[in-house]
VEXGUKE-218782 format. One line per 10 residues: number of its first residue (from 1); for each residue x, y, z of N, C-alpha, C. Coordinates in nm, 2 decimals. Atoms other than C-alpha are relative to their C-alpha. Example, Ala and Ser with C-alpha at 12.3 -4.5 7.8 and 13.67 -1.06 7.14 Angstrom:
% VEXGUKE-218782
1 = 0.09,-0.12,0.00,1.23,-0.45,0.78,0.09,0.12,0.00 | -0.09,-0.11,0.00,1.37,-0.11,0.71,-0.08,0.11,0.08
//
This chain:
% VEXGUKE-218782
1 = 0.09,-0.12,0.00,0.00,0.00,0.00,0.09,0.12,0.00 | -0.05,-0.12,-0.04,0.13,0.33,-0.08,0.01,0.11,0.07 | 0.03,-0.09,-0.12,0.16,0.58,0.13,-0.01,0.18,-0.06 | 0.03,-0.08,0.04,-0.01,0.90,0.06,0.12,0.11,0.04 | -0.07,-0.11,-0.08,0.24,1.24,0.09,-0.07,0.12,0.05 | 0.06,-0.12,-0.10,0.20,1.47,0.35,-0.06,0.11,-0.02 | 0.01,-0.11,0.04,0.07,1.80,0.27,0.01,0.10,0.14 | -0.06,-0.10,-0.10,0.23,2.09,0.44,-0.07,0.10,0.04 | 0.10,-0.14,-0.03,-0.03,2.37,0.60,0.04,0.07,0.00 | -0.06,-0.14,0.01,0.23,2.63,0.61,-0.04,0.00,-0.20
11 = -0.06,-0.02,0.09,0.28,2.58,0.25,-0.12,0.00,-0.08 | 0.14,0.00,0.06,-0.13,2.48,0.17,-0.03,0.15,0.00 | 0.08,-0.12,0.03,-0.20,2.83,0.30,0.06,0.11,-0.07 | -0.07,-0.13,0.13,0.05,3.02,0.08,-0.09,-0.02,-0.12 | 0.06,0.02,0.16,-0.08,2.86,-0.23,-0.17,0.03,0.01 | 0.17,0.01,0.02,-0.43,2.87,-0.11,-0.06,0.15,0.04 | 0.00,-0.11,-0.02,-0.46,3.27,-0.09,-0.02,0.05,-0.15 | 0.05,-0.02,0.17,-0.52,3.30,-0.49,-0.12,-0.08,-0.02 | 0.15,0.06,-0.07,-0.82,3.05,-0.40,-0.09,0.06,0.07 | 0.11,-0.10,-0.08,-0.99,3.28,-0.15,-0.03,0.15,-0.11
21 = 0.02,-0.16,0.06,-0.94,3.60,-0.40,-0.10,-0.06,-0.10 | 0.06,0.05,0.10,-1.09,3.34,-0.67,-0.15,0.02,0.07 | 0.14,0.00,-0.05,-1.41,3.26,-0.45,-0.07,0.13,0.07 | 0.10,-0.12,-0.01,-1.46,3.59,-0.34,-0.01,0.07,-0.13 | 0.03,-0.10,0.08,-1.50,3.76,-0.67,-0.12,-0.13,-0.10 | 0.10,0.06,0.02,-1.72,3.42,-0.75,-0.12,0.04,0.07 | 0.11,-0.04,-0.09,-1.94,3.51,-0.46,-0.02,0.18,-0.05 | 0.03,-0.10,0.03,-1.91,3.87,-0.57,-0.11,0.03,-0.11 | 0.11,-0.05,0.08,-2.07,3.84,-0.88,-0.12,-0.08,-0.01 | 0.13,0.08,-0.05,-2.33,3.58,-0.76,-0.06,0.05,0.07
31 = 0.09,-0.08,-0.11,-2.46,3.85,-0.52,-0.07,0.11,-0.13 | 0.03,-0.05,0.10,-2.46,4.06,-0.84,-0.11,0.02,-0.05 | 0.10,0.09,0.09,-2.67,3.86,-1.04,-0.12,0.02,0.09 | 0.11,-0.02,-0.12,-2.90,3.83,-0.72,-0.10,0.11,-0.01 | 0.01,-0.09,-0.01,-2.91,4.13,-0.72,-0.15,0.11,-0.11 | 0.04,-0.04,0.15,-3.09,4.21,-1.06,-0.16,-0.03,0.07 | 0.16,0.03,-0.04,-3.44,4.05,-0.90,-0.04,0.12,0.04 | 0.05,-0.09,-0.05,-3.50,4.29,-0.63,0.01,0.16,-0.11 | 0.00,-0.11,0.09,-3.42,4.57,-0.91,-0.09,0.06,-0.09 | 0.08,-0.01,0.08,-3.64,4.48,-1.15,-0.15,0.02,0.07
41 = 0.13,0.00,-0.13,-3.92,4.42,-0.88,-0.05,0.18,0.05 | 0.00,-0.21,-0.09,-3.86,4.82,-0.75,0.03,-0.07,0.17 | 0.01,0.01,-0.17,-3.77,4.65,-0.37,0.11,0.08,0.04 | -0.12,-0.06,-0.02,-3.52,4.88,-0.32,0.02,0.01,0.14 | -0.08,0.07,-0.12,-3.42,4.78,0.03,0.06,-0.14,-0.02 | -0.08,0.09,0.02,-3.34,4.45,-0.05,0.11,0.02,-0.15 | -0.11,-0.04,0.07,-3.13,4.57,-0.31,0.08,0.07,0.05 | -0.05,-0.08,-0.07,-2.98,4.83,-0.12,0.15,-0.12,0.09 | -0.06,0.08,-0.07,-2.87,4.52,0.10,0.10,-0.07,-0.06 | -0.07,0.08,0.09,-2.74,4.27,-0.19,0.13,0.13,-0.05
51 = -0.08,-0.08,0.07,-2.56,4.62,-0.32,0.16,0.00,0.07 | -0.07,-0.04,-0.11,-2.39,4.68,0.02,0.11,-0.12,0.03 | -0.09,0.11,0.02,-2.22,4.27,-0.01,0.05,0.01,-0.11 | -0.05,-0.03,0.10,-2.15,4.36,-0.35,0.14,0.11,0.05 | -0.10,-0.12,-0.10,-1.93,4.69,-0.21,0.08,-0.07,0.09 | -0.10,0.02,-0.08,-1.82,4.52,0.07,0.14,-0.15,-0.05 | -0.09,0.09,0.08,-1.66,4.20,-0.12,0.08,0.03,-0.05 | -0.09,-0.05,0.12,-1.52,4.40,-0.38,0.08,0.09,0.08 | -0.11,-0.07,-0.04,-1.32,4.62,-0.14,0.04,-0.07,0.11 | -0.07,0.07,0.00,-1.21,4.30,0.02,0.09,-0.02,-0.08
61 = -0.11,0.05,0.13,-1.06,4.19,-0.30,0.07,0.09,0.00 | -0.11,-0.13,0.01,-0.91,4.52,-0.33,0.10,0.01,0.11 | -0.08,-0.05,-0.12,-0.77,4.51,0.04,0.11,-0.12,0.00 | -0.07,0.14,0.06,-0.61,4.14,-0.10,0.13,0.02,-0.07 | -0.08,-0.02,0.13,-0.49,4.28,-0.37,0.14,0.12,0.02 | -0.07,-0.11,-0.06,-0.33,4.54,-0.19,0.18,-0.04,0.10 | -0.06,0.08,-0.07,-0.17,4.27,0.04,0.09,-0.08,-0.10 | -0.07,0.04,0.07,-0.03,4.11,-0.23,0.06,0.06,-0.06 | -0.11,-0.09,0.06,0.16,4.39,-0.40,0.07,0.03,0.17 | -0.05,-0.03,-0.09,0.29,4.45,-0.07,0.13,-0.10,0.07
71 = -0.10,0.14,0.04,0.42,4.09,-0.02,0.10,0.03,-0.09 | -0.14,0.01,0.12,0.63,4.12,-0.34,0.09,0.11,0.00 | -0.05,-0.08,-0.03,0.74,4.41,-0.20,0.08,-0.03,0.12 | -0.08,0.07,-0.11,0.87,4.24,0.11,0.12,0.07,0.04 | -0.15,-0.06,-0.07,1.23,4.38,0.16,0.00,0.12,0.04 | 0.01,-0.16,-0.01,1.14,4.73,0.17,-0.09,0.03,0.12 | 0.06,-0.06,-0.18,0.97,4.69,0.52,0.06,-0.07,0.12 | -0.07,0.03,-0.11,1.24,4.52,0.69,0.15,0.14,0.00 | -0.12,-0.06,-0.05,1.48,4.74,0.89,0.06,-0.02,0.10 | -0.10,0.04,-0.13,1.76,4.77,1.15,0.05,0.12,0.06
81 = -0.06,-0.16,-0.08,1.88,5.03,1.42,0.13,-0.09,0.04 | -0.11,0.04,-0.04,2.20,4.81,1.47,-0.01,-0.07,0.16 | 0.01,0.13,-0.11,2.05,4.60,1.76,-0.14,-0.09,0.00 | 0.06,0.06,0.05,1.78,4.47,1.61,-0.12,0.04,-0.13 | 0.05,0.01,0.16,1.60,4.38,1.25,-0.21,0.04,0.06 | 0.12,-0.02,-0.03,1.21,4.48,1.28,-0.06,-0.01,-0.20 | 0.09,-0.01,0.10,0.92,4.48,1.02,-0.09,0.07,-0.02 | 0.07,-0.11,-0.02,0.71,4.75,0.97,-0.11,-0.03,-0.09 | 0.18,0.01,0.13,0.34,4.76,0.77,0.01,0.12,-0.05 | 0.01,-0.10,0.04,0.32,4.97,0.56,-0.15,0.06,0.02
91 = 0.14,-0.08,0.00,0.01,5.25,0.56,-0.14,-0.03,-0.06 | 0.09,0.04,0.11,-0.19,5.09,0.28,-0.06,-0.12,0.09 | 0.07,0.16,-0.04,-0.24,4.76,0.51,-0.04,0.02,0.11 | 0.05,-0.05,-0.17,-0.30,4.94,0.87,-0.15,0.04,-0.06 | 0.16,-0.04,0.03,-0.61,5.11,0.67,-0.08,-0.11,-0.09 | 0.06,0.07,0.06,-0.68,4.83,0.43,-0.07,-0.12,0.11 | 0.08,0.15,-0.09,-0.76,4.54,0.77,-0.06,0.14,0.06 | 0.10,-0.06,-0.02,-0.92,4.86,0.95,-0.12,-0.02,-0.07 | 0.08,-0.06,0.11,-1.13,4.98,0.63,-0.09,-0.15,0.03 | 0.06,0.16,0.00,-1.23,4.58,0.62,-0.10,-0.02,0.10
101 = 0.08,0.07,-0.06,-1.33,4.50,0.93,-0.11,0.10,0.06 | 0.11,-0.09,0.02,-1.53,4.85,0.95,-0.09,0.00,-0.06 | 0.11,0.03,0.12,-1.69,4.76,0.61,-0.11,-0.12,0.07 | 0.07,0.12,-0.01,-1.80,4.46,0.77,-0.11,-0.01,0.14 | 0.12,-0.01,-0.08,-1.94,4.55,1.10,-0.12,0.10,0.00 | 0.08,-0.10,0.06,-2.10,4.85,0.97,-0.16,-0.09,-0.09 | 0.15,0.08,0.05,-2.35,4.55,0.77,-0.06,0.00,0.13 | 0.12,0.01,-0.14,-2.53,4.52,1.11,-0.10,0.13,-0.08 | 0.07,-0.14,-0.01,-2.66,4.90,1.07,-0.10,-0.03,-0.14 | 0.11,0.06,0.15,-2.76,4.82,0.69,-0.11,-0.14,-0.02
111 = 0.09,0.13,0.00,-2.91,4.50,0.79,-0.18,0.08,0.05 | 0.10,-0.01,-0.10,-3.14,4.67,1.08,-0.07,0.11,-0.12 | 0.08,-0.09,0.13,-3.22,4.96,0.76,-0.11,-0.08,-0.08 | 0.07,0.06,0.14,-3.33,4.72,0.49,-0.10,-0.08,0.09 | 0.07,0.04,-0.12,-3.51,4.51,0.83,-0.14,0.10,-0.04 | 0.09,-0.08,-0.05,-3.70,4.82,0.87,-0.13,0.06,-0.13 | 0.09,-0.04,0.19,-3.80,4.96,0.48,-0.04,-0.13,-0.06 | 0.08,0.13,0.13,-3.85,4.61,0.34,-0.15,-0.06,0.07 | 0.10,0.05,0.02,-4.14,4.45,0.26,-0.02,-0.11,0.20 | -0.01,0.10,-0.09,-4.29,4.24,0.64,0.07,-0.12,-0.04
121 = -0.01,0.14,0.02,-4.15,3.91,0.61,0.09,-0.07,-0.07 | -0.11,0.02,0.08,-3.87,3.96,0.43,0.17,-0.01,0.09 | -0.06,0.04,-0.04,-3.58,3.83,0.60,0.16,-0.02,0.01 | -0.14,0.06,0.03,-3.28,3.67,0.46,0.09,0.08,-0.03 | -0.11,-0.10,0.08,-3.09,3.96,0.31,0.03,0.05,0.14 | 0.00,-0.10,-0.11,-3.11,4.15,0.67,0.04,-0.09,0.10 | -0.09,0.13,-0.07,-2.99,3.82,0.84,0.11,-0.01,-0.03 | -0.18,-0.02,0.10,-2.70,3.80,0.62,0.05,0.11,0.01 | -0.04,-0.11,-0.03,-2.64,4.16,0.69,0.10,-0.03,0.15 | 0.01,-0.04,-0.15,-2.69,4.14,1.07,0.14,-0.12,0.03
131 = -0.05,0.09,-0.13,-2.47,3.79,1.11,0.16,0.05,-0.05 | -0.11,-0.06,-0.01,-2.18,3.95,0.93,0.07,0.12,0.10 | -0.02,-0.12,-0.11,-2.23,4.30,1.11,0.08,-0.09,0.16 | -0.05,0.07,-0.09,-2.15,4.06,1.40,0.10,-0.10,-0.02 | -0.04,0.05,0.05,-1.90,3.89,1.28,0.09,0.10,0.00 | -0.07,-0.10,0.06,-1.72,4.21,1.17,0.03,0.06,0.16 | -0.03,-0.05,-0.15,-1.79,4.34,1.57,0.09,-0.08,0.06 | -0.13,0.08,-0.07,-1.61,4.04,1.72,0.12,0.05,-0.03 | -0.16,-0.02,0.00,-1.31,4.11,1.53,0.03,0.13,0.00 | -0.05,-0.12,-0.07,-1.29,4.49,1.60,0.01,0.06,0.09
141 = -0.01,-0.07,-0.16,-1.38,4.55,1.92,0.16,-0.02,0.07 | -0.15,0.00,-0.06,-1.01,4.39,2.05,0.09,0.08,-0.07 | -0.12,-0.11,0.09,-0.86,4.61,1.76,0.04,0.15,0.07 | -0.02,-0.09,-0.09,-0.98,4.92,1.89,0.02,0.04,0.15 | -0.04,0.00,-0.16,-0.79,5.03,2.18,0.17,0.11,0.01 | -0.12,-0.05,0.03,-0.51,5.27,2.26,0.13,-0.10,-0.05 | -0.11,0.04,0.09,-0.24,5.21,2.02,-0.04,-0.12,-0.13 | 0.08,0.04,0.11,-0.46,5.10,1.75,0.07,0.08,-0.09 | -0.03,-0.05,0.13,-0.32,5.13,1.39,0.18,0.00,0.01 | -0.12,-0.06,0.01,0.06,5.09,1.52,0.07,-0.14,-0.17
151 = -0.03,0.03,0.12,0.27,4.96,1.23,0.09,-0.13,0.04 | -0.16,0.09,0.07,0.54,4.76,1.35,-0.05,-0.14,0.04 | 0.08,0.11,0.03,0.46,4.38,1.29,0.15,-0.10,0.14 | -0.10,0.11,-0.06,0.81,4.16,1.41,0.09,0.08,0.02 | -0.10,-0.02,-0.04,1.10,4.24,1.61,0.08,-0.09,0.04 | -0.09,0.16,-0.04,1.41,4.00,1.61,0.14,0.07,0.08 | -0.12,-0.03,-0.08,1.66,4.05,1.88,0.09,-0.11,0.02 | -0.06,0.16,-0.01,1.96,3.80,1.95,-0.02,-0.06,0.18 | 0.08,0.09,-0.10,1.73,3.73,2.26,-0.13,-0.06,-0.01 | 0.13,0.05,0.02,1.39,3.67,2.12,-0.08,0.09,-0.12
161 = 0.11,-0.10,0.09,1.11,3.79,1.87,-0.07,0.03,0.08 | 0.11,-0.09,-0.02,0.85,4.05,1.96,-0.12,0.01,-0.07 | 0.13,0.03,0.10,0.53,3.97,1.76,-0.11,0.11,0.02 | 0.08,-0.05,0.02,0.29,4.30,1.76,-0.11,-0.01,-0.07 | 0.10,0.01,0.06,-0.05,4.29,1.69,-0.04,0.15,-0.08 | 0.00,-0.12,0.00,-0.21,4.57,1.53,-0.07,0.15,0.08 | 0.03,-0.12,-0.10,-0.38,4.74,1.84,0.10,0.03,0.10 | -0.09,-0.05,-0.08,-0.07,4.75,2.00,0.03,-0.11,0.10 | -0.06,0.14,-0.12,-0.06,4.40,2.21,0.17,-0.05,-0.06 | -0.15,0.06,0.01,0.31,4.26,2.25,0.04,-0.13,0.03
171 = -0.03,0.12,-0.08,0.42,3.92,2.28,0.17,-0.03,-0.03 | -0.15,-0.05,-0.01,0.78,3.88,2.36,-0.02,-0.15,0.02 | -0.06,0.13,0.00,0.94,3.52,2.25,0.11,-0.05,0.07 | -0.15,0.01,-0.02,1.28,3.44,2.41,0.02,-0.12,-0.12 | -0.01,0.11,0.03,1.44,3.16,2.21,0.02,-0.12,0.01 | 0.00,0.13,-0.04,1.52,2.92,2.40,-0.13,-0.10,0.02 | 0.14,0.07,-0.03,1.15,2.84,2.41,-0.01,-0.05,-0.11 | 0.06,0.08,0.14,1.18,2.75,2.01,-0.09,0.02,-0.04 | 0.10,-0.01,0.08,0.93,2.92,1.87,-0.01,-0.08,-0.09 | -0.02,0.00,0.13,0.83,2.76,1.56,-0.17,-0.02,-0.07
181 = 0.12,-0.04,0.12,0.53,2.80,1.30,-0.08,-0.15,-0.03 | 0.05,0.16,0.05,0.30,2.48,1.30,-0.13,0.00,-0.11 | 0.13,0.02,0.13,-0.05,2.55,1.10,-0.01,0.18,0.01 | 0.05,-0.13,0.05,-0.24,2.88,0.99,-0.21,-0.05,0.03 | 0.12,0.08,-0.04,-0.61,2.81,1.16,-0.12,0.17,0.03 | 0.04,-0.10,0.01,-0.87,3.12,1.11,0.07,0.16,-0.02 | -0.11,-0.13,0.00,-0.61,3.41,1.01,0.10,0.01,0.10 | -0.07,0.02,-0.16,-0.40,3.34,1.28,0.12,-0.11,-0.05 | -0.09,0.07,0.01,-0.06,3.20,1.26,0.03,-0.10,0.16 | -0.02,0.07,-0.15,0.00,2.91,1.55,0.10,-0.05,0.00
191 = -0.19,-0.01,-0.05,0.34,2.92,1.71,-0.01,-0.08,0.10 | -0.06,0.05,-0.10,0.47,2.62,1.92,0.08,0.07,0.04 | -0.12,-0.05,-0.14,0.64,2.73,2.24,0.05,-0.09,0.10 | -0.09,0.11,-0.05,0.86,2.50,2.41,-0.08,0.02,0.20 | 0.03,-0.04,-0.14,0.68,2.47,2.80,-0.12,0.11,0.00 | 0.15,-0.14,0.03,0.35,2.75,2.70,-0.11,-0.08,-0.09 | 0.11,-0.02,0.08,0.03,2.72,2.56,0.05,0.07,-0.18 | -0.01,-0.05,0.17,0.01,2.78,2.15,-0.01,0.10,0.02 | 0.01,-0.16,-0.03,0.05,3.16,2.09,-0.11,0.02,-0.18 | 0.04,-0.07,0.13,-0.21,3.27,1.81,-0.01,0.14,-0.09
201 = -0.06,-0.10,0.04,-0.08,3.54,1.60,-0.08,0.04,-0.12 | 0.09,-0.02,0.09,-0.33,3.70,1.34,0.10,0.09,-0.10 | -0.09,-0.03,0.08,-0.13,3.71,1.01,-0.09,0.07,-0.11 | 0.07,-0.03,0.12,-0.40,3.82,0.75,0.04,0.11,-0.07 | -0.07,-0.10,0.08,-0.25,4.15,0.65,0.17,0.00,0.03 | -0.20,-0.02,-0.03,0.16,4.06,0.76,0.02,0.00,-0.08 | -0.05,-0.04,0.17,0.33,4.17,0.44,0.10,-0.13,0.00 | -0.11,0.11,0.02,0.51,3.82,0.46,-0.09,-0.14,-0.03 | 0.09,0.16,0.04,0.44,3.44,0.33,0.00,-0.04,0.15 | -0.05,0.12,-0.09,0.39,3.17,0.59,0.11,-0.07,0.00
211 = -0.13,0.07,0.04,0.67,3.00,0.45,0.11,0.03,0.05 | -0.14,-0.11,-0.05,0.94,3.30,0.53,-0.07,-0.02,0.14 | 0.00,-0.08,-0.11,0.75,3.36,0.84,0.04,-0.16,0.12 | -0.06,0.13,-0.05,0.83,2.95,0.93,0.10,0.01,-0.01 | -0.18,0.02,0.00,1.20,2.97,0.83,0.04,0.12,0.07 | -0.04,-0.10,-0.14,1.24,3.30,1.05,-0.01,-0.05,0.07 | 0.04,0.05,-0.14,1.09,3.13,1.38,0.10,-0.10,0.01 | -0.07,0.16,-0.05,1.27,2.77,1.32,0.18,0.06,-0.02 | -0.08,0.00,0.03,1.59,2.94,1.16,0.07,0.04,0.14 | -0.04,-0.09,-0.06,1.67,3.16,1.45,0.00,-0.07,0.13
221 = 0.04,0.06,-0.13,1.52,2.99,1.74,0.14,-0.13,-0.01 | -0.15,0.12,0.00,1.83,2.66,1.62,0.08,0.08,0.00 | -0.12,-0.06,0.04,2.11,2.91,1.51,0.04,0.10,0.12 | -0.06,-0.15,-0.09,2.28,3.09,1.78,0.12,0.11,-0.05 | -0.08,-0.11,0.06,2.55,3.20,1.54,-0.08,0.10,-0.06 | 0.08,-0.08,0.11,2.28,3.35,1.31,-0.08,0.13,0.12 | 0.12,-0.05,-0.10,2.08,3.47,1.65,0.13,0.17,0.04 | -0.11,-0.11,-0.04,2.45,3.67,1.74,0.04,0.11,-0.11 | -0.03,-0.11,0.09,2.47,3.88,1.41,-0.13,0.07,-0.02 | 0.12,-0.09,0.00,2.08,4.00,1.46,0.10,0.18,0.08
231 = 0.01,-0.16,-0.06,2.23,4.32,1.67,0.17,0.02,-0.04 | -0.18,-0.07,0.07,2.57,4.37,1.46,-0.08,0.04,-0.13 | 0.02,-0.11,0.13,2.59,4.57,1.09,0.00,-0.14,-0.08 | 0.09,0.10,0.07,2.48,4.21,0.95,-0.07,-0.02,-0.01 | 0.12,0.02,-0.05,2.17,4.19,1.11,-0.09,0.03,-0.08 | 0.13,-0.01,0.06,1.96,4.33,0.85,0.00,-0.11,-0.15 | -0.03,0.13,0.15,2.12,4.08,0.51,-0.02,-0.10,0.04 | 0.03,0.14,-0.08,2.09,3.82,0.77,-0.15,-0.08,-0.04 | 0.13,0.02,-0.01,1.74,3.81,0.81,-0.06,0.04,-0.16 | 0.05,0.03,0.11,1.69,3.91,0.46,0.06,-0.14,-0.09
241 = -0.04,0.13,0.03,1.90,3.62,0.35,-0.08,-0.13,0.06 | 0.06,0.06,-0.06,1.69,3.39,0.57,-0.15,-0.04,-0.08 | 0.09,-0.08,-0.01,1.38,3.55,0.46,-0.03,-0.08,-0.19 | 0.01,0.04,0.06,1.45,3.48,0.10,-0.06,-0.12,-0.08 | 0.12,0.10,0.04,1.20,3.28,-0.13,0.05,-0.10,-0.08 | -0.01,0.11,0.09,1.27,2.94,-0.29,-0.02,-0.02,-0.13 | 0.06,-0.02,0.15,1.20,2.90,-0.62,-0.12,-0.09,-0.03 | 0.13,0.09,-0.01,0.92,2.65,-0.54,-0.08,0.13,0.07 | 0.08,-0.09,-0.04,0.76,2.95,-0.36,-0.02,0.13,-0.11 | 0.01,-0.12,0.11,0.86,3.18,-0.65,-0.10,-0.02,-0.16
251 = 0.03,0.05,0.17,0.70,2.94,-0.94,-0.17,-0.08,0.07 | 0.13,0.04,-0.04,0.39,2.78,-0.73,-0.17,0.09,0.02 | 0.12,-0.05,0.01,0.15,3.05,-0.73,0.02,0.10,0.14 | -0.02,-0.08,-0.14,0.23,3.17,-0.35,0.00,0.16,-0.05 | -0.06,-0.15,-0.04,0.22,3.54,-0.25,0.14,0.03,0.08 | -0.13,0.00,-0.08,0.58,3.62,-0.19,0.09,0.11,-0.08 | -0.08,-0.07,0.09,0.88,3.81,-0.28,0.01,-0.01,-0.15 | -0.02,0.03,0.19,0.92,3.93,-0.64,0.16,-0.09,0.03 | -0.14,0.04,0.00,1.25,3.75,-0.77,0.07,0.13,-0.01 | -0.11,-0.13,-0.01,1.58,3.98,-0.73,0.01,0.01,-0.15
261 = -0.03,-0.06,0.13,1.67,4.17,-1.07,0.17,-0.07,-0.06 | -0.15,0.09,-0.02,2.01,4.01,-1.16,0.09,0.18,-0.10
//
């Protein structure tokens, strides 16, 4: 009996990010189409509604799309103060997961509208508003909070990474605990810690693959020579040398660095 090969989750959810852009712009224009009933009808609340998932999908895709030119942009948001390498976000992705998950709890409000102006007994479209609106609340209420919107994503020192969220929470790794990168489970990167509970790290706008963001954690956490040139005038080629994309990552579809210019 043969034995099936493994399939790698870090490396399923790189490739599988041109999949989600695919099905959301399937689901976009199937709201579309939808859409065309209540139009012809005159119900203009439930269209109003289908319009507002229309809008809000399509400036998902755009906030995707945004994330992916930003990825291939990669090197241009790592820096170094000469004791340690950091990662910064750029401005386009602090407002693009805002902008997002505003668009999305904002459907509540339009749910309880079209609720109110449509026809009695009309339902479904203002349920599908309302379970996103909620949906969209969960994940921004922990955003907002002082130090909401700060930029900087990873910090690598040759004692530990710093993993910032984007309202400003801090989780400080030492190395000796071995971080390392095991699956990708709701937007969320999950980090074995040697002696701790899993740390869940919400990667959905990090301007990096899963792939690089596993060979940082595993590379650094084994290498103490590699760990001792983080805070010298190597420290930034290091980690871009690390950092660097495969050519299975460059040729499979993945979001990642462009290739270097020769």
């Amino acid at each position: 009996m043969t034995r099936r090969p493994q399939i790698d989750p870090i490396a399923l959810a790189d490739k599988g990010r041109n999949t989600v852009l695919a099905i959301l712009a399937l689901i976009c224009l199937f709201v579309a189409l939808i859409a065309i009933f209540p139009y012809r009808t005159g119900n203009t609340p439930a269209l109003i509604g289908l319009l507002y998932m229309v809008f809000f999908i399509a400036c998902t895709m755009l906030s995707l799309l945004a994330l992916r030119r930003q990825i291939s942009i990669g090197r241009q948001h790592w820096t170094s103060d000469g004791t340690r390498v950091e990662l910064i976000a750029p401005p386009v992705l602090i407002w693009a997961e805002l902008g997002t998950l505003s668009l999305l709890a904002f459907s509540s409000i339009v749910g309880i509208i079209v609720q109110v102006l449509g026809p009695r007994g009309a339902w479904m479209i203002p349920l599908g508003l309302s379970t996103m609106g909620v949906i969209g609340l969960y994940y921004l209420f922990p955003v907002i909070r002082p130090g909401c919107g700060t930029r900087m994503r990873i910090s690598l020192s040759n004692n530990g990474v710093e993993l910032t969220r984007i309202n400003g929470r801090k989780e400080i790794i030492p190395w000796q605990a071995h971080p390392r990168l095991t699956g990708v489970y709701q937007g969320h990167a999950v980090i074995a810690i040697k002696d701790h509970e899993d740390l869940r790290y919400p990667i959905g706008y990090l301007p990096l693959s899963m792939r690089q963001f596993e060979r940082l954690l595993g590379t650094f956490s084994r290498s103490t020579r590699l760990r001792a040139k983080l805070s010298g005038p190597e420290a930034l080629n290091t980690v871009l040398a690390v950092l660097e994309p495969t050519e299975e990552e460059l040729t499979d579809g993945s979001w990642t660095w462009s290739r270097r210019s020769r």
